[in-house]
N, C-alpha and C positions, 0 to 999 in steps of 0.2 A: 343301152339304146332302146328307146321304147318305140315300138314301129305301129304309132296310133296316131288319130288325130287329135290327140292333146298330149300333153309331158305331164299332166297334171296325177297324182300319185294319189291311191286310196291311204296306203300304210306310211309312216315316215322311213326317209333313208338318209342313210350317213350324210351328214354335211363332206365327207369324205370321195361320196362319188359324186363323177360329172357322168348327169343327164343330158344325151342329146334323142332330140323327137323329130321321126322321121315316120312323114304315113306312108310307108308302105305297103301294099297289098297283097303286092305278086300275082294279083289277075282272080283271086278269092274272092270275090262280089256278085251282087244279082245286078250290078249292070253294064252294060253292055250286051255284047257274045261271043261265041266261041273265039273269031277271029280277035274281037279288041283285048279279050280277056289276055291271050297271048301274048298279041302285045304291053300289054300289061307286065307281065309277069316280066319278059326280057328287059322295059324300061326300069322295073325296080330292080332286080338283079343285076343292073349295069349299077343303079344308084348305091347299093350295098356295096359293091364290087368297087368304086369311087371312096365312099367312106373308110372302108377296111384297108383299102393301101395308103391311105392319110393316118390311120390309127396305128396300122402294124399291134396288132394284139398277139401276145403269146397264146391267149387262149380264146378263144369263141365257146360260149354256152346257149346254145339256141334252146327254144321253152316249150317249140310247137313243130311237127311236122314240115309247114309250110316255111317255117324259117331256118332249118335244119338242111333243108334241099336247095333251098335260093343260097344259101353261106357257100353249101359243096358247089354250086353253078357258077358262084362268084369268084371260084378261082383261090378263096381264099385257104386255100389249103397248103399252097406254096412258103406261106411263111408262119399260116399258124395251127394251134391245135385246135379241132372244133372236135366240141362235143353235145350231144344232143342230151337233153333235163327233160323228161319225160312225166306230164303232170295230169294227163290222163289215161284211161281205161284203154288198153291197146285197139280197143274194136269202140271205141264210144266217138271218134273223132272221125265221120264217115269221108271218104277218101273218092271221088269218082274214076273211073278209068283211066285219065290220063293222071291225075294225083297219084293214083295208086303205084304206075306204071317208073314215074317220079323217084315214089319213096323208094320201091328195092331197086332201083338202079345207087340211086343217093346214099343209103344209109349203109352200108354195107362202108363206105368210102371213108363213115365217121371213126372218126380215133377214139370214141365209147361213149355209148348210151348209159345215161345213169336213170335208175327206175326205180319207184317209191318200196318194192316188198317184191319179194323172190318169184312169186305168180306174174307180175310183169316181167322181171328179169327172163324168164322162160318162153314168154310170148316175144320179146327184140332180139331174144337169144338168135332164134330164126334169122334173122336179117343181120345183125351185127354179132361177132364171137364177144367182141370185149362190151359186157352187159355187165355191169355194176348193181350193186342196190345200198342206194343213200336215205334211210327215210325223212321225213320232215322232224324237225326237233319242236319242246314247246319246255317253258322254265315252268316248277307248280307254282303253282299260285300262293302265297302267303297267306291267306284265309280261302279254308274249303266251305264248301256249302254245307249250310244248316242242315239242310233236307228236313227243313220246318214246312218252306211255303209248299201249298197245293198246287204245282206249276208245273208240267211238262213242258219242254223247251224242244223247240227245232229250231235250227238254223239254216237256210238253203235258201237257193233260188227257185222261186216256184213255178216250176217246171216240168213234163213228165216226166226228163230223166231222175229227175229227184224225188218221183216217186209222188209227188202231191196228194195225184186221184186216190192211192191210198189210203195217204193220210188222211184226208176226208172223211172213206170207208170207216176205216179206225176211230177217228176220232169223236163222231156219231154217235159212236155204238158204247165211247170209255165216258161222254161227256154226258149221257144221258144216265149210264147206271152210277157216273160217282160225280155228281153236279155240283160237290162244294172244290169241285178242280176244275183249273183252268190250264188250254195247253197255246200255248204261245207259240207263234211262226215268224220268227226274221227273216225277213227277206221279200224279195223283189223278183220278179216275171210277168213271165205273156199268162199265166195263168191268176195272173190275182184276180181280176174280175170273176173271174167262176169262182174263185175262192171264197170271196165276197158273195155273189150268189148264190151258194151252197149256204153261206152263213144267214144267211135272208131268210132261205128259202125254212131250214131247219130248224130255225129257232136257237141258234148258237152265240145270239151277240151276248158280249160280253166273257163268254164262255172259250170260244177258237177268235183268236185273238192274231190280228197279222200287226207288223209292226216292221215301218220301213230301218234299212239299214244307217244309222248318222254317222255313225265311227266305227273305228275299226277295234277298238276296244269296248269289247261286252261282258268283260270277266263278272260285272255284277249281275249280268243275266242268268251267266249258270250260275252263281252264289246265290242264288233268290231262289235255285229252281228244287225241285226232289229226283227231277226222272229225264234224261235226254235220249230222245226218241228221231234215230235216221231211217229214212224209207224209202231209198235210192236204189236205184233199179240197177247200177252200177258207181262206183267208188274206185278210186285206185288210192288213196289215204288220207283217208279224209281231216283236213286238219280241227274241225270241230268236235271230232270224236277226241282228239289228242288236246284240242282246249278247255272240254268238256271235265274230261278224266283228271285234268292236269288242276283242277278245281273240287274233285274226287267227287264229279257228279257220277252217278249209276248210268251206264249207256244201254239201250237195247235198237238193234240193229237189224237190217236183212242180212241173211248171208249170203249179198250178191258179190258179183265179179269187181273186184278181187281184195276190194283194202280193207274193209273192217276187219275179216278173221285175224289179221294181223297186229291188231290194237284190241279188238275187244279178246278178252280169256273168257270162254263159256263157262255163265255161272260162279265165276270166278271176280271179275271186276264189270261183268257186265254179262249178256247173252244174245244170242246168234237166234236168230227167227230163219224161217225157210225163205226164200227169197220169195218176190212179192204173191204176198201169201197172208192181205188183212186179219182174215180170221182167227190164226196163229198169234197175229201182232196184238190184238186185240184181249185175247186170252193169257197174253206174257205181259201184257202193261197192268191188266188188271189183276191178277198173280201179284206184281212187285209194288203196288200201290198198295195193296194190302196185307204188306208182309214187311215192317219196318224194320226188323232189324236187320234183315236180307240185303235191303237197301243199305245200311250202315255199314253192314259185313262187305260189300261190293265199294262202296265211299272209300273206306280205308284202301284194298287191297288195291284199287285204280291209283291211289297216291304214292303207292308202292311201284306197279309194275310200268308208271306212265316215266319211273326216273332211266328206265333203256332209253327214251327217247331226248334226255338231256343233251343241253346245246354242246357242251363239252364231249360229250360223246360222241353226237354225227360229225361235229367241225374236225372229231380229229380223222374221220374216215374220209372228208374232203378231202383234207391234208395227204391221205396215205394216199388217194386216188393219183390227184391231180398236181400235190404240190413236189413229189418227186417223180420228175420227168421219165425215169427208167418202168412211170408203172402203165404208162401208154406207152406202147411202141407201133 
């Protein structure tokens, strides 16, 4: 059930499931106020509450906070299991007083929160006893990267919480002392225009390179790349780190809250930088940029440790979760 104004899908999905689109909001908008918001929320939660006793689902997996509480309001508890897929940083998805007020009455009620790496499991522990941890899977890739081209690669939306302003900082300082390298940004946000202005202003064209997103397949971007560089102010699992790796590209990362340390091994297939902390970042890219075989020694060891997150491996902790009834109670 996609609860947007359109059905229309970034990634492909099974010819096997039926998509139905439904915008609702639950009163999360800048329009209106306080009172229509309300109302808001009660009219979608009446409209979930309609669909779900027409579906009768054994299982409900809600994706986000707000649809995790309107499932528990909708009653739907009576015939099915709802469980809440936890896809952000426990504290990055800001919550106001009556939201907040919402979720610990709500989640407490849910039959289990699944959450990306044991750091989250600890923070919903709180709220819910039955906290799982499922991470995201990725298959490797059948050709890894050369680690020929002079390309650092980021992948994000350009955002503060993804850390941008840094990268900026960083990238300044890596693109001026080693100019026959270029670092690449995919992606889309409220910041590209300063991005763009920054690249103006500094003298970067050609050099900090943004490049909107067309597909949802980029595996030729990290094959092209030598160095993938995250600069996120918070992560709960990033699955670019795990597509990155899964191409046995080198990661270097902050060590913010909470998902890298979980994919990256320091110094081992990749390294942990202090959290947003440019100067650091700056003296670790240029360190691994001029130390190839380090980079090669880390290629390999990423195409090694990135096989824990093989699809056969998470699917079958799905399985043990959720496909024997006895393991919710």
């Amino acid at each position: 059930m996609v609860l947007d104004d359109t059905a229309d899908l970034f990634y492909p999905v099974d010819p096997a499931i039926t998509i139905i689109q439904q915008p609702l909001s639950f009163g999360i908008t800048p329009e209106g106020n306080v009172i229509t918001r309300k109302i808001k929320l009660l009219s979608d939660v009446l409209k979930l509450r309609k669909l779900v006793k027409q579906l009768l689902p054994d299982l409900i997996i809600a994706t986000e906070y707000p649809f995790s509480v309107a499932t528990i309001l909708s009653g739907a508890k009576k015939y099915s299991k709802i469980v809440s897929w936890e896809h952000h940083h426990f504290y990055e998805l800001k919550r106001n007083t009556f939201w907040e007020k919402m979720f610990r009455l709500s989640y407490p009620k849910l039959d289990a929160v699944v959450c990306l790496n044991e750091d989250e499991k600890k923070l919903f522990s709180n709220v819910n006893t039955h906290a799982f941890v499922i991470p995201n899977f990725i298959s490797v890739s059948d050709n890894s990267a050369a680690l020929t081209g002079k390309i650092i690669l980021t992948v994000a939306r350009l955002t503060a919480v993804k850390g941008i302003d840094l990268l900026m900082k960083t990238s300044k300082l890596i693109l001026q002392q080693n100019p026959e390298w270029q670092w690449k940004i995919i992606g889309n946000g409220d910041m590209k225009e300063e991005v763009m202005q920054f690249i103006e202003k500094e003298s970067l064209q050609n050099k900090l390179i943004i490049q909107p997103p067309v597909d949802h397949n980029i595996l030729s971007e990290y094959q092209n790349a030598s160095l993938y560089v995250l600069t996120s102010r918070n992560e709960c699992f990033p699955m670019v780190l795990l597509e990155a790796q899964s191409a046995g590209l080198p990661c270097i990362a902050f060590d913010c809250d909470t998902g890298p340390r979980h994919i990256i091994r320091h110094n081992e297939n990749g390294i942990l930088v202090e959290k947003e902390n440019p100067g650091k970042l700056t003296e670790t890219i240029s360190a691994l940029i001029t130390d190839e075989e380090k980079r090669k020694r880390m290629s390999e060891n990423a195409l090694i440790t990135i096989q824990q997150f093989a699809p056969e491996k998470i699917t079958e902790l799905w399985k043990q979760v959720f496909l024997m009834p006895d393991k919710i109670e």
